[in-house]
N, C-alpha and C positions, 0 to 999 in steps of 0.2 A: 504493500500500500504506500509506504512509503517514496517508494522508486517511483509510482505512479505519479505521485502527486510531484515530486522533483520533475519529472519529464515533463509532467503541463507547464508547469514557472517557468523553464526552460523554452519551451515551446514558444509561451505567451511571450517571453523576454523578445524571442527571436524576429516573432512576425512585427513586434514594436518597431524594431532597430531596422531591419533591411528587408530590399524587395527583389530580391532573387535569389537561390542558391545551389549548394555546389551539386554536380551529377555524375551521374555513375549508370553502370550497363545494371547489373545483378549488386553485384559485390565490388567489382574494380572499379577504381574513379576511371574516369575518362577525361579526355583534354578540352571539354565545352561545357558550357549552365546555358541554362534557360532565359528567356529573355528577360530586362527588367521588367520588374513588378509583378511576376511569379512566384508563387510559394508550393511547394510541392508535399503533400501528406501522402505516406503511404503503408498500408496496412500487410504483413504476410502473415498464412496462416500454416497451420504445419511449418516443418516438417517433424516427424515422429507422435508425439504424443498428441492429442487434439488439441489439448492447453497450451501446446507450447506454441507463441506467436509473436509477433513484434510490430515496433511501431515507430516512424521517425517524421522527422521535418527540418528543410533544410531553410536556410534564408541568407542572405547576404548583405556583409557587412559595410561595403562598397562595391563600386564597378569589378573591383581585382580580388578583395579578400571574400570568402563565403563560409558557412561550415553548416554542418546537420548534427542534431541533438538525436540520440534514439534508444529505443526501451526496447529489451526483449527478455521475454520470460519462459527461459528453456525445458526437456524433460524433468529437467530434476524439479522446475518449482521456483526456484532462483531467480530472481530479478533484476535486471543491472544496466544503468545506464551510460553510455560513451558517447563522446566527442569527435568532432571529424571537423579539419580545418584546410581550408583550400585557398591557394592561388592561381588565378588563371589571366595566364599572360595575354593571350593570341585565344579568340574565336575559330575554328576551321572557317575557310573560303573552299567553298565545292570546288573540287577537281584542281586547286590551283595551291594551296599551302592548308596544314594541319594546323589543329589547336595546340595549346601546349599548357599545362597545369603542373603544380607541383604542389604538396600538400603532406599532413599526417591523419592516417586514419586509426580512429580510438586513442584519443589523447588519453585517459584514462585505464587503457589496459584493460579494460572488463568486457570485451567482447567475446564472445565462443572466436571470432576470426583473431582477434588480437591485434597489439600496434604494429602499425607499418607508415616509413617513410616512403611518398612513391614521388617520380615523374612520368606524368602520362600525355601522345600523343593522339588525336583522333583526326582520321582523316576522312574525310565530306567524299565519295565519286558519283556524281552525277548520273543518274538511271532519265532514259525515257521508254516511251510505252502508254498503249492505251491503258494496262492496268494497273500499274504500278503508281502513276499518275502524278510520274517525275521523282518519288519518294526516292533522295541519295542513301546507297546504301553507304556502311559506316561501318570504319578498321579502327579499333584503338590497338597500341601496344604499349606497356612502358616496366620500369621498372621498380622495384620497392625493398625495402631494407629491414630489419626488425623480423616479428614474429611471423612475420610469412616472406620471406626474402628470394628474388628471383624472376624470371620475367611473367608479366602477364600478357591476353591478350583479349580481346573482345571482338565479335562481330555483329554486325544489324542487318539484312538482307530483309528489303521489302517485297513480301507478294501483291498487296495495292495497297492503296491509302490504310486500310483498317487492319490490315495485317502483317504479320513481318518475322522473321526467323531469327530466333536469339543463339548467342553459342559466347560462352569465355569460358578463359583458363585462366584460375586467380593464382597460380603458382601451385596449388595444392591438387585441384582439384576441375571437374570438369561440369560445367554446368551448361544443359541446352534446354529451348521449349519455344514457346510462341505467343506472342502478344498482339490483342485484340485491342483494336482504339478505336470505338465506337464516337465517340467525339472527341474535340480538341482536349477538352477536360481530362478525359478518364482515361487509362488503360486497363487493363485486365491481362496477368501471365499466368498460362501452367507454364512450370519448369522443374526440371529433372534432372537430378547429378545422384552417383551411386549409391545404392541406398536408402534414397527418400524424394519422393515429388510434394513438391506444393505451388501454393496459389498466392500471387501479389494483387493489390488492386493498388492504385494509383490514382491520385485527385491531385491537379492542377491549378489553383485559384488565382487570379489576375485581381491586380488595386484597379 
């Protein structure tokens, strides 16, 4: 209960202070954020026990710094909240130059993933097609230092506006699946890495 109530002050601090923040595929940051005056909440459920689920929100502290606060309460019951702080230098330019970001993820050491220094690139390529409907797909790679130390990578392939193929390797481990954007707002993913599938939802809010 505790942790809970820490996560909302948190929360609440965050969306006060800034209007945008930092982004990631699954688990790796990646080298772009979302545009100003976005706040992104996002809820996942599973994996393993029914209980165990999480919950974050990210925001930004200016144009270059950003971070996300977030709650997850694992098998065992546990509750624990971390920190994640980002710089992003460079936006990607479709087809012409990659993002670039550097940051710490879980300033506090209490995540099941644990801390990590990273530097991440993500690169924009330009798709067209009647059904894809221009959606660039999207290459991150970069690398990170600490409790998960090594390269990562991510991918984004779009099948049309509403849908699109997810795949990274966070250094550890292997996670793919598929995300539904029914509107600009929301997404919805199943995804699967060894072991255990579960489900993200994703809520978007603009000032």
């Amino acid at each position: 209960m505790l942790a809970s109530v820490k996560f909302l002050g948190v929360a609440a601090a965050l969306g006060v202070l800034a209007p945008a923040f930092a982004d990631r595929l699954v688990v790796i940051p990646t080298g772009k954020k979302l545009p100003l005056g976005t706040y992104r909440f996002e809820s996942l459920l599973g994996p393993g026990d029914p209980s165990s689920k999480s919950w974050s929100i990210g925001a930004a502290f200016n144009k270059f710094f950003d971070g996300q606060v977030a709650w997850e309460r694992g098998d065992d019951m546990a509750e624990r909240v971390s920190f994640d702080l980002g710089f992003n230098l460079v936006d990607p330019v479709i087809g012409f130059a990659p993002g670039f970001s550097v940051g710490v993820r879980d300033l506090t050491g209490e995540s099941r993933d644990g801390r990590m220094l990273y530097a991440a690139l993500t690169h924009y390529e330009g798709l067209t097609g009647t059904h894809n409907s221009d959606v660039p797909l999207e290459f991150t790679v970069g690398l990170s230092a600490g409790d998960r130390t090594g390269v990562f990578v991510g991918l984004v392939v779009p099948f049309t506006r509403w849908t699109r193929f997810i795949s990274e390797y966070d250094t550890r481990r292997l996670t793919q699946g598929f995300q539904f954007t029914p509107t600009q707002a929301l997404d919805v993913r199943w995804l699967h890495r060894p072991g255990e599938s579960f489900w993200t939802v994703t809520l978007r809010l603009r000032q």
